[in-house]
C-alpha positions as CSV (number, residue, x, y, z in Angstrom):
1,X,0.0,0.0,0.0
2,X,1.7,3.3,-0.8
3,X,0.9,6.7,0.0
4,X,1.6,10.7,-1.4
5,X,0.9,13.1,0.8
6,X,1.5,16.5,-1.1
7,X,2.0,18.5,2.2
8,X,5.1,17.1,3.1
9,X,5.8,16.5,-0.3
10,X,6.5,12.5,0.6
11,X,5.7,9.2,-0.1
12,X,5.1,7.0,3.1
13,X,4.9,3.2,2.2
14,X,3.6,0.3,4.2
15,X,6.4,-2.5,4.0
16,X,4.3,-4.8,6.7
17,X,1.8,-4.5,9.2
18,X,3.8,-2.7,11.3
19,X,6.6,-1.3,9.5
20,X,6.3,1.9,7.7
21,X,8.6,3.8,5.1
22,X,9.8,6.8,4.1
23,X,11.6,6.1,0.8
24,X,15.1,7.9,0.0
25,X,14.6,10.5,-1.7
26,X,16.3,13.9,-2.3
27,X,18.6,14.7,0.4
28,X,17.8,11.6,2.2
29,X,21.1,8.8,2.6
30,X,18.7,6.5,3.6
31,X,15.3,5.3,4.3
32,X,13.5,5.8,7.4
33,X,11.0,3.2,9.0
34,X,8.8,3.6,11.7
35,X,6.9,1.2,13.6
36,X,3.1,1.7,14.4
37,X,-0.1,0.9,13.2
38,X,-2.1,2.0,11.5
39,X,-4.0,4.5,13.7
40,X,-1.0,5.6,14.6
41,X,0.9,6.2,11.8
42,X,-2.8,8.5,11.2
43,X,-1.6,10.1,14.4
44,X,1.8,11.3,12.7
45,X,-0.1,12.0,9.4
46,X,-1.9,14.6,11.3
47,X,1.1,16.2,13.2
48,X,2.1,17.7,9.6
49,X,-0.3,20.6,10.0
50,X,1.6,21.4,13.1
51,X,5.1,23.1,14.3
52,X,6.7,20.1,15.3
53,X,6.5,16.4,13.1
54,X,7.7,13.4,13.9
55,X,7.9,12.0,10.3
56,X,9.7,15.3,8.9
57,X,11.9,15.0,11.9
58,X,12.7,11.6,11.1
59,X,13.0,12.4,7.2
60,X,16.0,14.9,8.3
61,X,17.6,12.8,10.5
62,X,18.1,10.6,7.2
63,X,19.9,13.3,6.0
64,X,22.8,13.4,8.5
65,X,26.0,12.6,6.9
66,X,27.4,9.2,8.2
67,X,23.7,7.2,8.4
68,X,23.3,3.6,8.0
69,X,20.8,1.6,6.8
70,X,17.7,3.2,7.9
71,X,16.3,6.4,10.4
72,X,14.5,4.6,13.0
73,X,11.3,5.3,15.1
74,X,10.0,2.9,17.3
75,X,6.0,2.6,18.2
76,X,6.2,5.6,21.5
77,X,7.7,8.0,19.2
78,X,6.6,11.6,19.5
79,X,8.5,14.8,18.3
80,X,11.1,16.0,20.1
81,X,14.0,19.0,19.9
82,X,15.3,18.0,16.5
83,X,14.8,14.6,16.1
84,X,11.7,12.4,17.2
85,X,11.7,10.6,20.8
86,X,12.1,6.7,20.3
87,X,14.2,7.4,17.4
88,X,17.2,5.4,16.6
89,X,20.3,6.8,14.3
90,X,23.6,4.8,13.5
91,X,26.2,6.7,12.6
92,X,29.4,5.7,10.7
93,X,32.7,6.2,13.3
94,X,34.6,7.5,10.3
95,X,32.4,9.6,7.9
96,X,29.0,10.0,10.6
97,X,28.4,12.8,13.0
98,X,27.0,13.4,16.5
99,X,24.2,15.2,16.6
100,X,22.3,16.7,20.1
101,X,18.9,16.3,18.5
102,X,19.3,12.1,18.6
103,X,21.0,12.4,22.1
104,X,18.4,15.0,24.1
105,X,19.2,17.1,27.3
106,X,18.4,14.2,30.0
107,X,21.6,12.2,29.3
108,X,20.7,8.3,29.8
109,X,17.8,9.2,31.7
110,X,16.6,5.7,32.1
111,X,15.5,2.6,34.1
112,X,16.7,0.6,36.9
113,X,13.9,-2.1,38.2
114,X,14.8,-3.8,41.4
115,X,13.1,-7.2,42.2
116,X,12.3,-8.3,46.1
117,X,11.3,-11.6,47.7
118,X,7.9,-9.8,48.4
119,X,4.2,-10.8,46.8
120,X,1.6,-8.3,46.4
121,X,-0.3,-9.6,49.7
122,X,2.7,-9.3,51.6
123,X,2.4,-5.4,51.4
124,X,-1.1,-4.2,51.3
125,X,-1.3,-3.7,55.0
126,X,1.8,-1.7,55.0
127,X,1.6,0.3,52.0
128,X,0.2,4.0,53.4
129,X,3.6,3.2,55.6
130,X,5.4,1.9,52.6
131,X,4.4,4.9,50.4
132,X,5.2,7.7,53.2
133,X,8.7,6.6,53.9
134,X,9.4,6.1,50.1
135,X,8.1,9.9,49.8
136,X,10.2,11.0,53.5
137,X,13.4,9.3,52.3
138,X,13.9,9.5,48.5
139,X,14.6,13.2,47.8
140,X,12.4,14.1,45.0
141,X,11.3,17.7,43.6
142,X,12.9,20.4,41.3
143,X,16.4,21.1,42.8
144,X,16.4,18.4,45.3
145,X,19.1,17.8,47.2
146,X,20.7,14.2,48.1
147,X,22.7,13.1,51.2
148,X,26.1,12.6,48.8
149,X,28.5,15.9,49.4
150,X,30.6,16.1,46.6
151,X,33.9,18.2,46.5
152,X,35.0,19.3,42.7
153,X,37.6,16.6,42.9
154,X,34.8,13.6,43.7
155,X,32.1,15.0,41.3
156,X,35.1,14.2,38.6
157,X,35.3,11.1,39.7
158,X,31.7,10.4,39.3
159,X,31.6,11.4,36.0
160,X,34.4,9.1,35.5
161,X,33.1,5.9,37.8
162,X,29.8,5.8,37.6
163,X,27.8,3.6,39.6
164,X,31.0,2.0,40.8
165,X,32.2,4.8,42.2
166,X,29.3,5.4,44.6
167,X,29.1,1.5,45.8
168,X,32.7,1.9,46.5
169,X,31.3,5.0,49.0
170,X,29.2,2.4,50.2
171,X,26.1,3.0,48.3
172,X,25.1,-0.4,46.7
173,X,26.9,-4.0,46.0
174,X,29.2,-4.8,43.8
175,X,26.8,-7.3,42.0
176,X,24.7,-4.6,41.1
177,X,27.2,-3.5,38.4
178,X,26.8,-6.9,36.3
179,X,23.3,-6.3,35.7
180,X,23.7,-2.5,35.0
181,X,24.3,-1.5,31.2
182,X,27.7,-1.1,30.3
183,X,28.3,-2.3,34.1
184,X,27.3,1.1,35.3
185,X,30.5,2.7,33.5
186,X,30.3,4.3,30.6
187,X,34.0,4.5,29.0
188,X,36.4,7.1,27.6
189,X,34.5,9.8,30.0
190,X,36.3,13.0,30.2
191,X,35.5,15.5,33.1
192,X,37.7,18.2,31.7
193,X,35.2,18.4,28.9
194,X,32.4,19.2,31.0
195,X,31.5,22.8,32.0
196,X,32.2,24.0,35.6
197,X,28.7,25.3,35.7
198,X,27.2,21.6,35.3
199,X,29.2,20.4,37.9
200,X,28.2,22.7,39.7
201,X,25.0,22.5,39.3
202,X,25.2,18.4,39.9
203,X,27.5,18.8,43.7
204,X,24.4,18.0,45.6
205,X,21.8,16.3,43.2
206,X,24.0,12.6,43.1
207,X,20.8,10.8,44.5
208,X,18.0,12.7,43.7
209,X,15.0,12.2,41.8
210,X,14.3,15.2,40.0
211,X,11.3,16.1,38.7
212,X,9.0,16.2,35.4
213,X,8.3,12.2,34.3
214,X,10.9,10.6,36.5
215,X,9.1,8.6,39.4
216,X,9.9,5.6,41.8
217,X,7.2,3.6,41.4
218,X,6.3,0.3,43.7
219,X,4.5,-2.3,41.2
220,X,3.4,-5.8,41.2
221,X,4.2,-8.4,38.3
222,X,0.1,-8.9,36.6
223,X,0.5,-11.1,34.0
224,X,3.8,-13.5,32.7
225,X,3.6,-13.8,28.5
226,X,7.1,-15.6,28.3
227,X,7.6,-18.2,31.3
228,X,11.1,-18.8,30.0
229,X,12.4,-15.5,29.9
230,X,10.4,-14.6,33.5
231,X,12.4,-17.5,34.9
232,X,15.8,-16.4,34.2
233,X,15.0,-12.6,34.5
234,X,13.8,-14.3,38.2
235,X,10.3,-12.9,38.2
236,X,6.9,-14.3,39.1
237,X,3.4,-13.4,38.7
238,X,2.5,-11.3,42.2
239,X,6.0,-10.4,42.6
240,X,6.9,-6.6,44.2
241,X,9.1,-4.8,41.8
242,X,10.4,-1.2,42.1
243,X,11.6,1.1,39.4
244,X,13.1,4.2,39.5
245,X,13.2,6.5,36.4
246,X,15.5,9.4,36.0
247,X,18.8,10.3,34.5
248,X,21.7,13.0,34.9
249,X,19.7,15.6,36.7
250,X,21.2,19.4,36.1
251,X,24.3,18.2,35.1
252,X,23.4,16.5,31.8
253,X,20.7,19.0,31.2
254,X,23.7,22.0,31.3
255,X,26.1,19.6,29.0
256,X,23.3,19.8,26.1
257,X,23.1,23.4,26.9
258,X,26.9,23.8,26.4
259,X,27.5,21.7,23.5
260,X,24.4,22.8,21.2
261,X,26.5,25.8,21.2
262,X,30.1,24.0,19.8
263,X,28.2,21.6,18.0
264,X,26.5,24.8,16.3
265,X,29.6,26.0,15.6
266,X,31.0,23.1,14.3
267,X,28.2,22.7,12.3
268,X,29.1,26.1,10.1
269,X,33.0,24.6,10.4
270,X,32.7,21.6,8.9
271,X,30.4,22.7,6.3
272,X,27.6,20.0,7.4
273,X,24.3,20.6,5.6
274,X,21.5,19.9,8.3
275,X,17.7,20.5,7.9
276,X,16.7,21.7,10.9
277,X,18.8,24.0,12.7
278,X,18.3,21.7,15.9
279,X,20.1,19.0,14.4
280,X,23.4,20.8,14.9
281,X,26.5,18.2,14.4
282,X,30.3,17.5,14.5
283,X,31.8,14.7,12.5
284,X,32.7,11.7,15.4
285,X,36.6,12.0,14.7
286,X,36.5,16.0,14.5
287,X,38.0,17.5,17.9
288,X,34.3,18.8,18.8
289,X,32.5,15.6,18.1
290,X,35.1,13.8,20.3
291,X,35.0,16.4,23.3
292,X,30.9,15.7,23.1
293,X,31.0,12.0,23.4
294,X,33.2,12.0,26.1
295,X,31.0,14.4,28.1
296,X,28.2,12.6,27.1
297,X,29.6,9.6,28.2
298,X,30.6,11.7,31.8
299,X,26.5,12.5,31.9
300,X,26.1,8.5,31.4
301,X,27.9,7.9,34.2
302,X,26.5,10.3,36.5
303,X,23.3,9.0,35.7
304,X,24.2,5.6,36.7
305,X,25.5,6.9,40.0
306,X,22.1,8.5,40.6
307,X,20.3,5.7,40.1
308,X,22.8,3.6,42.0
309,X,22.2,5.6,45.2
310,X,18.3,5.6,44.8
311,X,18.5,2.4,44.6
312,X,20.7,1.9,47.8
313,X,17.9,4.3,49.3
314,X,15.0,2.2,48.3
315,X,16.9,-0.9,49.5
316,X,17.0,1.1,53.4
317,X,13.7,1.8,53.4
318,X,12.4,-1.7,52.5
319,X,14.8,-3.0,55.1
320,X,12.9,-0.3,57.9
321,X,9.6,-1.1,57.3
322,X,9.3,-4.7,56.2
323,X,12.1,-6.3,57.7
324,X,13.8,-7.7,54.1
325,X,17.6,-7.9,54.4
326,X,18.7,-4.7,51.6
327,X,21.0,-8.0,49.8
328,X,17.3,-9.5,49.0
329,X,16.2,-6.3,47.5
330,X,18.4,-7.4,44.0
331,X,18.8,-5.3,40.8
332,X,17.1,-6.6,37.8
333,X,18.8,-4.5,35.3
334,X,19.3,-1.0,34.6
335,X,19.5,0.6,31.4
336,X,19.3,4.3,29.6
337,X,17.9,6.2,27.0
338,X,19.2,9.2,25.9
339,X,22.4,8.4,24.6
340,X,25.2,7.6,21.7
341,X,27.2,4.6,22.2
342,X,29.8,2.5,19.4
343,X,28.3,-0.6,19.7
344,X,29.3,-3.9,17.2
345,X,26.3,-4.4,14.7
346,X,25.6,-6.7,11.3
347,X,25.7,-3.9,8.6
348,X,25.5,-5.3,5.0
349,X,26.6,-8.6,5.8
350,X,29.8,-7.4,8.0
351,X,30.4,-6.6,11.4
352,X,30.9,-3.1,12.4
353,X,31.3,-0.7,14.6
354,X,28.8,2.5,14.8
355,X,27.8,5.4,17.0
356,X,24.5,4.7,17.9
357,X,22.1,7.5,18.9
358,X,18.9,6.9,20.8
359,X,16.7,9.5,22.1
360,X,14.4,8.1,23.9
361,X,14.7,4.3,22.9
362,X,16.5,1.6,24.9
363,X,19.1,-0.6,23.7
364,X,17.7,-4.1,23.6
365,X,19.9,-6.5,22.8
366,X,18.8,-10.2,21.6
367,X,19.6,-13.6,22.7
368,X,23.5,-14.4,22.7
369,X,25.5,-10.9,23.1
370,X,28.0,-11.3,25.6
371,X,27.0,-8.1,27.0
372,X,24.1,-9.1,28.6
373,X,24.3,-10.9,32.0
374,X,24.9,-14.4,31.7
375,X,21.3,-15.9,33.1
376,X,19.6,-13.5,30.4
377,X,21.7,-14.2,27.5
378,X,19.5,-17.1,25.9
379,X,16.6,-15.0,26.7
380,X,17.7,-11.9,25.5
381,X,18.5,-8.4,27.5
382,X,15.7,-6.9,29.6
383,X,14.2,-3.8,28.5
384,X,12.3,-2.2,31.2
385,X,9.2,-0.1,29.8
386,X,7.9,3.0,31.5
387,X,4.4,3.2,31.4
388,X,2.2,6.1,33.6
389,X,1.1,6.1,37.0
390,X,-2.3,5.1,36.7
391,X,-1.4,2.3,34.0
392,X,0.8,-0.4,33.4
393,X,4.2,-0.8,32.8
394,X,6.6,-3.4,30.7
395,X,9.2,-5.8,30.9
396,X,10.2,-7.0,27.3
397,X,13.3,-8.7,26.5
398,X,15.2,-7.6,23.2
399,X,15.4,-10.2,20.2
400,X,17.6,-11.5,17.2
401,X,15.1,-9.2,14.8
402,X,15.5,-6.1,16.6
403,X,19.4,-6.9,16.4
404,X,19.0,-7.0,12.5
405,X,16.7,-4.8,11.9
406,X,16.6,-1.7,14.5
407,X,20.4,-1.9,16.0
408,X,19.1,-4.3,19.1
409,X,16.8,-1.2,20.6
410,X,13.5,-1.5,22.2
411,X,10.7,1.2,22.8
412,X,11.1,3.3,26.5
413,X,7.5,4.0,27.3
414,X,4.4,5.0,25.9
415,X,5.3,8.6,24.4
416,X,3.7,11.0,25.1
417,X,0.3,12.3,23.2
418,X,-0.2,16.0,24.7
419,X,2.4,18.5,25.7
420,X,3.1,19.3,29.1
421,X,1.0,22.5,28.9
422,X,-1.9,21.1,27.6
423,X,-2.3,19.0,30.1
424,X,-1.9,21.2,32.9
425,X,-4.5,23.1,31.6
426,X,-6.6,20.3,31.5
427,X,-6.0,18.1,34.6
428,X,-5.3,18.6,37.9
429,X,-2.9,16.8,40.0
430,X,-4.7,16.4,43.0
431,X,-7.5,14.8,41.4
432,X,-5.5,12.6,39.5
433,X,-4.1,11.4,42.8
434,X,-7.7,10.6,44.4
435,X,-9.2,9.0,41.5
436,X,-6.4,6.2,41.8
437,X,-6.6,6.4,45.3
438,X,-10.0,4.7,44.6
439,X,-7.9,2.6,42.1
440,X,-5.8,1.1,45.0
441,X,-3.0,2.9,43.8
442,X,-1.0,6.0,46.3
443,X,0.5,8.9,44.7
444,X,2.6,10.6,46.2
445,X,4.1,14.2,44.4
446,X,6.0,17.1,45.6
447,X,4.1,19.3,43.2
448,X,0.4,18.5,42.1
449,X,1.0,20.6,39.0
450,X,4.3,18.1,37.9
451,X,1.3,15.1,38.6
452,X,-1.0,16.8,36.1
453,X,1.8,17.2,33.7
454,X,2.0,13.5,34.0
455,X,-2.0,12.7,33.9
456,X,-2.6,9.0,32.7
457,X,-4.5,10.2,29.5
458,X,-1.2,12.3,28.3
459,X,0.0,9.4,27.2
460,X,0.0,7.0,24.4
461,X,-2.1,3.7,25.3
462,X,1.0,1.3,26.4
463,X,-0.5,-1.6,25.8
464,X,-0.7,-0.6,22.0
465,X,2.8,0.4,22.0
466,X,4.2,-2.8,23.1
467,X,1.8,-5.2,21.3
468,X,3.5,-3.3,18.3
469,X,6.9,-3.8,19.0
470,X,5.7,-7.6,19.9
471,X,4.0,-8.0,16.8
472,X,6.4,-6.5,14.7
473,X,8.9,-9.1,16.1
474,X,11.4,-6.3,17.6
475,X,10.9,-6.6,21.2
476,X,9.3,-9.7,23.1
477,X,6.8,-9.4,25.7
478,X,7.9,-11.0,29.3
479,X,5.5,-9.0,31.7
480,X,3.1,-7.1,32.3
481,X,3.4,-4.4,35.9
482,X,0.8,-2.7,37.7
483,X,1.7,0.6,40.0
484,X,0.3,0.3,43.6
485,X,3.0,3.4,45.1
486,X,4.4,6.0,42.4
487,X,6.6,8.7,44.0
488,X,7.0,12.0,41.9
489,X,8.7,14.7,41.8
């Protein structure tokens, strides 16, 4: 089935039932697929009146010197500052670039889902208490603060250690780091190419939750789809599971700031035709494109600190109010979105390295890569799936397709369907919080007006979302989560 649409001036063919194209054309290097339905892929069709357009974002991206094979968005994607959230971009180390528009401000915001010993039962008398200390102990809010000092000299070593620096201040186990991404150390991290003003800005956050969509949610495990991959993820239907969703606070928020600025000026240096001033690049080997990656990767780490300590946080209050030892309180896995990483993919038939950008995607890696944790290696690597707080959230696990065919990446929620205004104008958080009240789910906020930001119906459906990505063979459905405690911001 092919479509012309003589707004944008491009032809958008249907290669499958849930994978779209956007032939080369013109300017493009390459194709670029999305997958959705068809409702959705409606949805997009629609956004072309507007400002901002996920599919003309996408169509630019193609154009970035360097691409391979295809400009990805997966089924949550939305428009973002340049390129589309849950896009995907592969860059080639010698001729590609880095772009900030397929990275995003929140460096490897992401995911870390902790598994306990508990069943649902084993908590519902205890939850008000549960929720209460969660919200008195986990520092939360616009410009929190955490209980981790850092001098100039340690917040270096932060953005060089990561999560391993902080469990060697006694924040964690060392086993956590095997079932963290990259072992919760991103390499080749330079501190000297980070701004003093976002370490600054970062001295006191180590540990914090922030605000906007980051949450620590309690949840229960509803429904198992793939008993083999449940077993050796080591979950159970009824199980207590906590995740905790946020990423490199102020500090990788003032890197984007920083670099749009080089990378702007590289741009115009290099002579880099971009169409859409947002997508401001450097070529990977150029001095500026090097100096971003490493600070990027410095955010990364930071990132995995932070949720590192949470997690250490969550661990002491399960210990206070339901007895568990904090060793039973185990780390599932923990990985990011919002970043570029040179990864080993299939490209044409060879093996090669890339830069691979994703913006609000996962990596997902399928059965077999040897950087997954052992136990999940024949069932491929957990991607842990955001939902809202009066919904559901995912486990998936990623798949030999999505290795071929999207770079191994996996959706990273449901993607949002309203802007942040719009639904502050239309909901309110308080109300939000009573109606799931009645829902046997506590919500707990720091600001009411950051919980209407976050309203359930500003969202994609989930459920649509990840039936795609199952469908369409990409990601692999494992479990299905309910909330019963979110903590926001």
């Amino acid at each position: 089935m092919l479509f012309h649409f003589r707004v944008i001036n491009m032809a958008l063919k249907r290669l499958d039932k849930f994978i779209w194209e956007i032939p080369k054309e013109g300017e493009m290097l390459v194709s670029a697929r999305i997958y959705a339905n068809e409702k959705m892929i409606q949805e997009l069709i629609r956004e072309e009146s507007t400002d901002w357009s996920t599919l003309r974002q996408l169509r630019n991206v193609a154009c970035l010197p360097g691409i391979q094979k295809h400009a990805l968005a997966l089924a949550d994607c939305h428009p973002g500052y340049g390129a589309p959230i849950g896009g995907v971009a592969a860059m080639d180390l010698e001729e590609g670039v880095i772009t900030f528009g397929s990275i995003g401000f929140d460096i490897n915001c992401g995911v870390r889902t902790l598994k306990t010993p508990l069943k649902r039962q084993d908590i519902e008398a205890v939850k008000e208490k549960l929720a209460e200390a969660l919200f008195r102990e986990i520092p939360a809010g616009l410009g929190s603060e955490g209980e981790l000092r850092l001098s100039p000299s340690e917040i270096d070593e932060v953005l060089v250690g990561g999560a391993e620096y902080v469990i060697n201040r006694g924040y964690g186990f060392k086993d956590d780091l095997e079932y963290t991404e990259l072992n919760g150390k991103a390499p080749n991290a330079d501190p000297h190419n980070v701004s003093q003003k976002a370490k600054q800005r970062q001295y006191r956050q180590v540990g914090t939750l922030g605000s906007g969509n980051h949450y620590l949610e309690v949840q229960y495990v509803e429904e198992i789809f793939d008993e083999d991959a449940a077993k050796a993820f080591g979950i159970s239907e009824g199980q207590i599971l906590v995740s905790i969703h946020c990423g490199s606070r102020a500090l990788g928020h003032q890197i984007g700031m920083d670099y749009i600025q080089e990378l702007r000026r590289a741009t115009q240096k290099y002579r880099i035709k971009v169409r859409d001033k947002e997508l401001v690049c450097a070529p990977i080997q150029s001095e500026e494109g090097q100096r971003y990656l490493s600070a990027v990767n410095a955010g990364m780490n930071c990132a995995f600190a932070n949720r590192q300590v949470l997690a250490h946080l969550t661990r002491k209050v399960f210990a206070n109010v339901l007895g568990l030892d904090e060793r039973e309180v185990k780390t599932l896995y923990d990985v990011g979105h919002n970043t570029a990483k040179i990864e080993r993919h299939e490209i044409n038939g060879e093996s090669k390295e890339v830069l691979v950008h994703r913006k609000g995607s996962t990596r997902g890696f399928g059965p077999g890569r040897e950087e997954i944790p052992a136990e999940y290696r024949k069932a491929g690597q957990p991607i842990l799936v955001g939902g809202t707080m009066g919904t559901a959230s995912y486990i998936l696990a990623g798949t030999e397709k999505g290795m071929q065919e999207c770079f191994g990446s996996g959706v990273h929620g449901a993607g949002r369907k309203m802007s942040r205004h719009a639904a502050i104008k239309r909901f309110r958080g308080e109300r939000i919080a009573a109606e799931l009240k009645q829902k046997g789910i506590i919500i707990k906020a720091h600001s009411w007006r950051g919980a209407a930001e976050e309203a359930p119906q500003a969202y994609k459906d989930i459920d649509i979302v990840v039936n795609v990505m199952d469908a369409s063979g990409i990601n692999k459905k494992v479990a299905r989560v309910r909330p019963i405690i979110t903590i926001k911001g």
